[in-house]
N, C-alpha and C positions, 0 to 999 in steps of 0.2 A: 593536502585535503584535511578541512578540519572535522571529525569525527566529537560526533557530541550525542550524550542521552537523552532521549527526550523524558518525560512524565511515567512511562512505562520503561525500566531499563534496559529491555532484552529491544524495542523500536528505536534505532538513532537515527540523526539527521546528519549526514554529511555534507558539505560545502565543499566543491570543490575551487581551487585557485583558480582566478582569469586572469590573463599575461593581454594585455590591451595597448593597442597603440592607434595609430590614428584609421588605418583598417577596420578595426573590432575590438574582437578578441579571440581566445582561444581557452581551452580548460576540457582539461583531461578529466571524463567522467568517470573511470574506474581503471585502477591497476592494480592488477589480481597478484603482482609483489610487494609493491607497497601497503598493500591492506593487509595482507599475511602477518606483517610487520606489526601491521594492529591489532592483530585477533580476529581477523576477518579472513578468514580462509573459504570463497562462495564458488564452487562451481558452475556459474552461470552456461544456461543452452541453449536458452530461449530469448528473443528481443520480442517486445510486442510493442506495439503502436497503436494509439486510440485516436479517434476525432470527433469531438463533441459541438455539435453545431449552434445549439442554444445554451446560454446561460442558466443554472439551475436543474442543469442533467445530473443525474445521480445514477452512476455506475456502482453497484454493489449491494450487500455485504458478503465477498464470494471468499474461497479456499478450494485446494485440492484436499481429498484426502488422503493420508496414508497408503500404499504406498507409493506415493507419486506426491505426495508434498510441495508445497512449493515458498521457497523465501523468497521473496521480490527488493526489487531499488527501483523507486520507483521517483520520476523526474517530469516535471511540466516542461514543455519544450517553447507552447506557442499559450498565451492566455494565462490563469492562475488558475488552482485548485484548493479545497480545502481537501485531504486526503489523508484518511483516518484507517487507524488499526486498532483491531479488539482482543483481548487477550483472550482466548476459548482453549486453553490445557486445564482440565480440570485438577484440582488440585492446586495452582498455581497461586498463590497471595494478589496476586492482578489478575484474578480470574472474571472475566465480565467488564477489567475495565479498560477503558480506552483514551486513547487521544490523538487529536486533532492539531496537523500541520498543515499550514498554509502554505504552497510551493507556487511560486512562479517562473515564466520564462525570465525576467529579471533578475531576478535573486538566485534563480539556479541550483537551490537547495534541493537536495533527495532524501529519502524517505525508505531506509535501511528496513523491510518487515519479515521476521521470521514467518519459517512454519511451524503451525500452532496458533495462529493470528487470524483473523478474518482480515480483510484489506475491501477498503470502498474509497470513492471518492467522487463530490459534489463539483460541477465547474459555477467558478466565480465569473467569468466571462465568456462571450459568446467567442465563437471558433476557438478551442483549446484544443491543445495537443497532450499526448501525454504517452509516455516511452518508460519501457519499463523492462527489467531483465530478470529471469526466471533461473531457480537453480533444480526443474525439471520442466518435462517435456508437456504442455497442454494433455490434460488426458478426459475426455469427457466421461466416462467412466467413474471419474472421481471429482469432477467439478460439482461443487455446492454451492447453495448461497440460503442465507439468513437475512431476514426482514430487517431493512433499512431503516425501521423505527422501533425494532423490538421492544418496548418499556423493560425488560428485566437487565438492556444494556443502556438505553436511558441517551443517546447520542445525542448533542444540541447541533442539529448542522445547519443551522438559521433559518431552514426554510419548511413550511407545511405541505406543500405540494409538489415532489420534485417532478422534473422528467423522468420517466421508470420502460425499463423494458418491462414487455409481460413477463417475463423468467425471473426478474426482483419484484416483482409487484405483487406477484405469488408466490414468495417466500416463503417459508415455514419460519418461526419462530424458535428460537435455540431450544428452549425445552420443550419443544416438541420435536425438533431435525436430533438434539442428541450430537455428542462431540466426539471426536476420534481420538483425540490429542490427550496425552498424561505427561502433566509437569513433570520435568525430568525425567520422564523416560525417553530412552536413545532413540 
């Protein structure tokens, strides 16, 4: 698995290997030994699975909060996505900002996001899939979400008009929802 930073240090992209022969292929999406090995120690609980039917769906800008947190890896299975993390630890030197990975089922790249991050993502094609692994338990209690166009986070995600649930379409905006997250603290 190739482990790499993206723009934001604490969000990486890892790649993982395909072993291909005239079948397919095959590629091991996560091994909670081998990533140990990296600095990646995730206790993942949760699998989730999205299905986006039209092109231009915008899921997000969601988080758990405290205590129920949640890190994500997050992976296009069917289709592409643009799939963006925002850095909301107050106090943090990346504090408000963010960026933007492009993942597909081709490419098979993931999308390493801590907690402390907001996480969204735009699909680039129509029927997209997208699978994602949680290191807590879905808690509605604690699920949030922040305006998909916030101006104080400034995201270019190419499009003016996306697809929105009513739940993102009636966001609050960061300074107004307020953050839970303190850079470096535990």
């Amino acid at each position: 698995m190739r482990v790499e930073p993206s723009s934001l240090p604490d969000v990486l992209i890892l790649t993982p290997r395909r072993f291909g022969d005239a079948r397919g292929w095959f590629s091991e999406t996560w091994n909670a030994a081998a990533m140990a090995g990296a600095g990646l120690e995730l206790p993942f609980v949760q699998d989730n699975h999205s299905f986006s039917a039209r092109q231009g769906t915008l899921r997000g800008l969601h988080f758990q909060a405290p205590p129920k947190a949640q890190a994500k890896l997050v992976r296009c299975t069917r289709g592409a996505i643009r799939d963006v993390a925002v850095d909301i630890r107050a106090g943090s030197p990346t504090f408000r900002q963010w960026v933007a990975v492009d993942l597909s089922a081709e490419d098979g790249r993931q999308l390493l996001i801590p907690a402390g991050f907001l996480h969204g993502f735009l699909t680039l094609t129509d029927e997209t899939e997208v699978q994602y692994k949680c290191t807590d338990f879905y808690s509605p209690d604690h699920d949030r979400s922040i305006r998909w166009d916030d101006p104080s986070i400034g995201i270019d995600w190419g499009i003016d008009a996306p697809i929105l649930s009513d739940k993102d379409a009636q966001a609050p905006f960061l300074a107004t929802a307020g953050t839970p997250f303190v850079w470096g603290a535990a």
